[in-house]
C-alpha positions in Angstrom: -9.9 10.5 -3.9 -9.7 10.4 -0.4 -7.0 10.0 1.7 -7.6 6.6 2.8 -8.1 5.1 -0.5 -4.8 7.3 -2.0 -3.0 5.1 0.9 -4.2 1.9 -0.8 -3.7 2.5 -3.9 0.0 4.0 -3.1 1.2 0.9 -0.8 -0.4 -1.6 -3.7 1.8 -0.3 -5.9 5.0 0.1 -4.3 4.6 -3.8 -2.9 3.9 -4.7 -6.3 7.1 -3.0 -7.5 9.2 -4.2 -5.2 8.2 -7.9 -6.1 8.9 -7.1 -9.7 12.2 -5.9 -9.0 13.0 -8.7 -6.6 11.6 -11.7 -9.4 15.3 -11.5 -10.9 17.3 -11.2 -7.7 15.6 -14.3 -6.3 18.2 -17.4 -8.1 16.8 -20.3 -6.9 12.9 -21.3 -8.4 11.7 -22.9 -5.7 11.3 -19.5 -3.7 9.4 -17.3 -4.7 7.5 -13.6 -3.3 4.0 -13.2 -3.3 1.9 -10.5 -2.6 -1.1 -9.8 -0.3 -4.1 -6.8 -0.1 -6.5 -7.0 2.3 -8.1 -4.0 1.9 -11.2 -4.6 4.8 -8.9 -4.9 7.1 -6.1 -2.7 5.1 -3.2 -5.5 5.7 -0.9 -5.2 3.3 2.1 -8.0 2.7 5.0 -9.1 0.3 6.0 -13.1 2.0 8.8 -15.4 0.7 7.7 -19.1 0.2 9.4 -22.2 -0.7 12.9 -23.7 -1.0 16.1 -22.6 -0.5 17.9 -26.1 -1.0 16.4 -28.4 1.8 15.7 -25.3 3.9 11.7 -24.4 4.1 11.2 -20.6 3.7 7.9 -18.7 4.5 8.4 -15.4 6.0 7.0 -12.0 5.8 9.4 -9.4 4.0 7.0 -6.3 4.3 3.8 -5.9 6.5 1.8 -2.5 6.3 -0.7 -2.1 8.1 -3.5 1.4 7.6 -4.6 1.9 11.4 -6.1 5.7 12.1 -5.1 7.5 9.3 -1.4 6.3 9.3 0.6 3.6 7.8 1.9 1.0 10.3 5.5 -0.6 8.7 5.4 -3.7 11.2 8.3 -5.8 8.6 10.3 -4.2 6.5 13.5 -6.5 5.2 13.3 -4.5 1.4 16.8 -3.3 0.5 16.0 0.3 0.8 13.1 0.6 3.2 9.4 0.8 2.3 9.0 4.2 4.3 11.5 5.6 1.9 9.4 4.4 -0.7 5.9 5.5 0.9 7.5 9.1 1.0 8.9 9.2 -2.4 4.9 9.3 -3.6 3.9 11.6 -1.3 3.1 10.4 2.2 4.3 12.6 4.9 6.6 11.3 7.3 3.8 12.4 10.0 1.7 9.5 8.6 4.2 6.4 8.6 5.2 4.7 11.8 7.9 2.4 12.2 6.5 0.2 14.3 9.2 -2.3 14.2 11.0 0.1 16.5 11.0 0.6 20.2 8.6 2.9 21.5 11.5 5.1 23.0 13.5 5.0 19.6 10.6 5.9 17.5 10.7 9.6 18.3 14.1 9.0 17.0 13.8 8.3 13.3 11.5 11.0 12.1 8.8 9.3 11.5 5.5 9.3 13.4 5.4 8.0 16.8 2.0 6.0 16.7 -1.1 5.7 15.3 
């Protein structure tokens, strides 16, 4: 398999875990998680919808995004982080960038700098 579709297959996964494990933290049944694949354009998203009382929700909670060979974390509000995840089965930290971060903190955290 090559690396590009072991990186699918990996981050499919893991965002379908973490929405699995989330489906009993989330209390109220008018929110729920769903989760997204677009593989052409290797976007890959877990988003909130719905109601938290009379409060509309619709936000991203991860966004991954495959761009040269790395993996791009652009959201990440999962309770342990995705890259910890993404590492755990096997992706080197020289393939994920946080890009949520600052350019001048990214050399910071370990992680790849950019794509």
């Amino acid at each position: 398999m090559d690396k590009l579709n072991r990186y699918r297959g990996i981050i499919e996964s893991k965002l379908n875990e973490v929405v699995a494990l989330s489906e009993g933290a989330i209390t109220t049944k008018q929110l729920r998680e769903q989760v997204v694949f677009d593989r052409q354009r290797d976007n890959y998203l877990i988003f909130q919808e719905g109601w938290d009382g009379s409060r509309r929700i619709h936000g991203f909670v991860v966004h991954l995004e495959i761009l040269n060979g790395k993996i791009l974390i652009h959201e990440d509000w999962t309770e342990h982080g995705i890259a910890r995840e993404l590492e755990a089965a096997g992706i080197p930290k020289t393939d994920i960038v946080l890009s949520f971060q600052p350019l001048p903190v990214r050399p910071l955290t370990g992680y790849a700098v950019a794509a």
